[in-house]
N, C-alpha and C positions, 0 to 999 in steps of 0.2 A: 256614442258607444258606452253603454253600462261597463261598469270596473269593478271586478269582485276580485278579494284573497279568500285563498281556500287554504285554513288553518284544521291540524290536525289534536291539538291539545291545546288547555290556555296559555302554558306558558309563550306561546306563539304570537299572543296577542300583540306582542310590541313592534312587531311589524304592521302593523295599523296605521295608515294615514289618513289624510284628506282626500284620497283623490280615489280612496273605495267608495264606495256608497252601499257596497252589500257582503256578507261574511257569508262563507260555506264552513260548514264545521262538520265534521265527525270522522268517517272511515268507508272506502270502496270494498276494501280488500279482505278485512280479517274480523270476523265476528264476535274475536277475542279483545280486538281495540276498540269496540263501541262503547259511544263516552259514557260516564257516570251520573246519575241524574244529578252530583254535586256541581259537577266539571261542567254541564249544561247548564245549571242556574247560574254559576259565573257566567258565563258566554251570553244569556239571556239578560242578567243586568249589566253586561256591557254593552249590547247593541240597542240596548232601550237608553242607555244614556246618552249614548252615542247617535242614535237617530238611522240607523244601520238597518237595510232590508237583511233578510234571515233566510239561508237554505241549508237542511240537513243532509248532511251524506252520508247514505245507509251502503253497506257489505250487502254480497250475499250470502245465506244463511240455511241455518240448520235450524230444526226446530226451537232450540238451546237460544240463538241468536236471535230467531223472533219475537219470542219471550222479551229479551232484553227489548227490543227495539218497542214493542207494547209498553211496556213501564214508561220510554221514553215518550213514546204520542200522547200516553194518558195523561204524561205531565204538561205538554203543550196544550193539549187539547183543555185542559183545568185554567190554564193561564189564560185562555182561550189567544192564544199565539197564532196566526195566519200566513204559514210560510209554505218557501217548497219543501221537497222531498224527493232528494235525488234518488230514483229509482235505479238498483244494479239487482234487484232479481224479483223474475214476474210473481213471486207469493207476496211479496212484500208491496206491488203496485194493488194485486185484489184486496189484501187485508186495509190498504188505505179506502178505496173505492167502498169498501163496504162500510166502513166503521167510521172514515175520518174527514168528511169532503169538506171540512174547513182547513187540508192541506191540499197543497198544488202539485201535484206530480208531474217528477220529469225525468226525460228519459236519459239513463246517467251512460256514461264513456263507454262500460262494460255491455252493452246492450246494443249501441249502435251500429256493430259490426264494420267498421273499417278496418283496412289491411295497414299494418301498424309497423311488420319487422323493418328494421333499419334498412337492410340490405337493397329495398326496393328504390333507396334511395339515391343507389349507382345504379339498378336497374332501367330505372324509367327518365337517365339523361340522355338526352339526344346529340349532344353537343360530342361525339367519337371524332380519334383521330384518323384518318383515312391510311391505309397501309397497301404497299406493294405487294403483288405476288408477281413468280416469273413462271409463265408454260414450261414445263419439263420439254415438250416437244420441240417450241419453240425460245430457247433464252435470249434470245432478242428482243422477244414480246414482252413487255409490262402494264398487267394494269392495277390500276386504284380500285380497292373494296373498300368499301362504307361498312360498316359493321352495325347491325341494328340491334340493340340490346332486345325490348321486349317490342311487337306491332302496336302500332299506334290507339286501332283501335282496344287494347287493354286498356287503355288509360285511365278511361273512366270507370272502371273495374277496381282498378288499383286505387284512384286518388276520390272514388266518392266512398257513401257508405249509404247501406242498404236502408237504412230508419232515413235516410235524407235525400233517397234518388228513386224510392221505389211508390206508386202510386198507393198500390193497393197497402202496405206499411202506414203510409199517411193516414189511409180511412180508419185502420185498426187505432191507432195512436190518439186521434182524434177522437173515434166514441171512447174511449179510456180516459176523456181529460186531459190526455197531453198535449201540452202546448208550445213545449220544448224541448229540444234532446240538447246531450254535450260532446263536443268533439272535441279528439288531442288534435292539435297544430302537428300532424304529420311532414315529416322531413320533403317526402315525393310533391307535397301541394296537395290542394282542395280542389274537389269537382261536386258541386253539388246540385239537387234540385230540388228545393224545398217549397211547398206549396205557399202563396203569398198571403202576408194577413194570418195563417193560419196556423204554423208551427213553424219559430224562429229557432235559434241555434247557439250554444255556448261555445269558446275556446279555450283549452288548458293549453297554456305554457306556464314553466318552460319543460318540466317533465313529462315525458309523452310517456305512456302505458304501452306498454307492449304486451306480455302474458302475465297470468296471476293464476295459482292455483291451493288446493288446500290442503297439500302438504308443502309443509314451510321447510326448503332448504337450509333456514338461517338457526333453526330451535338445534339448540344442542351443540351451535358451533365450537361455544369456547367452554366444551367438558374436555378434561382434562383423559378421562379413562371414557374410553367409545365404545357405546354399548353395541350391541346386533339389531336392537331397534329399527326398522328404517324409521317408523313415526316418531321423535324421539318428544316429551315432556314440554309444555312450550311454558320458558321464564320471560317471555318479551325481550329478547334475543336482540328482535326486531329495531327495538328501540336504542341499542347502542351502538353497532355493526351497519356498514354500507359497504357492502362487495366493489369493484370494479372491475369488470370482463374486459378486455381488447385482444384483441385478434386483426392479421391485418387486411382479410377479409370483409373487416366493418368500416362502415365509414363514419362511425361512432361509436364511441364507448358508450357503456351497457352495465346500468348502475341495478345490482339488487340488493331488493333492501326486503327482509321478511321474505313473504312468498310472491313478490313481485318484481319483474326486472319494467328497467327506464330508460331512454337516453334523453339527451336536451336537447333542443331545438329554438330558438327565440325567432328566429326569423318570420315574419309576414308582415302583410302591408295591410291596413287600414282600410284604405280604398274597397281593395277586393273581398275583404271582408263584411263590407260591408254590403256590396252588390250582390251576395253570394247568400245573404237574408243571415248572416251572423252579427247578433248585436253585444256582445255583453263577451268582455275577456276575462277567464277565469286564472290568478296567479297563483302560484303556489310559492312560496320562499322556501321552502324545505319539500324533501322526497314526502309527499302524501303519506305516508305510513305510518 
């Protein structure tokens, strides 16, 4: 099993050990945190010292953001650097296919479409307590109901994802190049069917993704005088502020950070991950953001 961290800035780097063999760097989420061609030659003469395979992780984007992320290929591609590129928006998979096919594209967390919210995570336990009811007609009579949160056959609905259960996904994925996609370690469990030999599978823990969108509820938190703005001026907010939701509804707190909420989960086995055609766990030490 491959061992990757997935770092969002350099200062991150000291969480680096022996037992990575490969570095994710950049940004899913916000177009505005994509790194700096300085902030990338750091990270590039640290993994050539270090001996360290290389995957970048691109946002989705706006024209503004593609831009950026061009400067950034141009510079790999000069270094003549052969890495992935984690893909979270389909212009940014055609601009590599056309332009860059000394990077490896893969198909990133935002794109694979699994069902992510927490909640399904009491939904899909089977293990119910059995409870009494009594006939009004007869109060004598008692019987035991089982109570079935969601039918069984959901399951696989719930606990796969369409880039990894669906044939016809595969064939598309495959004339594209792709050879891999990445999953969050969902709380409910994995179901998957991934073609053999043919496109294998990443894991994030410990933060699992739930929504992201691009208006940033965090921009403008800690202004003193509150404008009427809804879109308010983004200072990178982001980077100093982690929200915590609970409610007791959830059966996990619910961390946002910028324009994205999280919960943790470290739980899974090895084993089934490894039968399930996932080889390579991706860590995060800090909220992706």
């Amino acid at each position: 099993m491959e061992k990757a961290i997935f770092i969002t800035k350099p200062s991150q780097l000291k969480y680096i050990d022996h037992k990575y063999s490969r570095l994710y760097y950049g940004n899913e989420f916000c177009e505005r945190l994509i790194p700096s061609l300085r902030d990338l030659s750091q990270i590039l003469d640290y993994i050539q010292r270090r001996r360290l395979d290389f995957s970048l992780v691109t946002p989705y984007v706006t024209n503004i953001g593609l831009e950026k992320l061009k400067v950034l290929f141009e510079f790999l591609k000069d270094k003549k650097i052969n890495c992935e590129v984690i893909i979270n928006d389909w212009g940014i998979l055609n601009l590599i296919n056309r332009q860059y096919l000394n990077f490896q594209p893969v198909l990133g967390r935002l794109l694979t479409k699994q069902k992510r919210g927490p909640r399904l995570i009491k939904l899909l336990k089977r293990k119910v307590r059995p409870r009494l009811i009594v006939d009004p007609e007869n109060p004598s009579q008692r019987n035991i109901v089982f109570q079935k949160k969601l039918p069984l056959d959901l399951d696989f609905y719930y606990k796969g994802a369409n880039a990894a259960s669906v044939p016809v996904i595969h064939h598309f994925l495959i004339n594209q190049r792709i050879k891999r996609i990445e999953l969050d370690n969902v709380g409910q469990g994995l179901l998957l069917e991934l073609p053999q030999d043919k496109i294998s599978a990443s894991l994030y823990t410990p933060y699992i993704y739930i929504t992201t969108t691009f208006f940033c509820p965090t921009a403008g938190c800690d202004q003193k005088k509150k404008s009427l703005l809804k879109i308010k001026p983004c200072k990178r907010q982001c980077q100093r502020y982690v929200f915590k939701l609970r409610h007791k509804t959830l059966p996990k707190v619910i961390y946002l950070k910028g324009n994205t909420q999280f919960y943790k989960n470290t739980r899974f086995s090895m084993r089934q991950l490894s039968n399930s055609g996932i080889d390579r766990i991706v860590y995060a030490p800090e909220i992706p953001v």
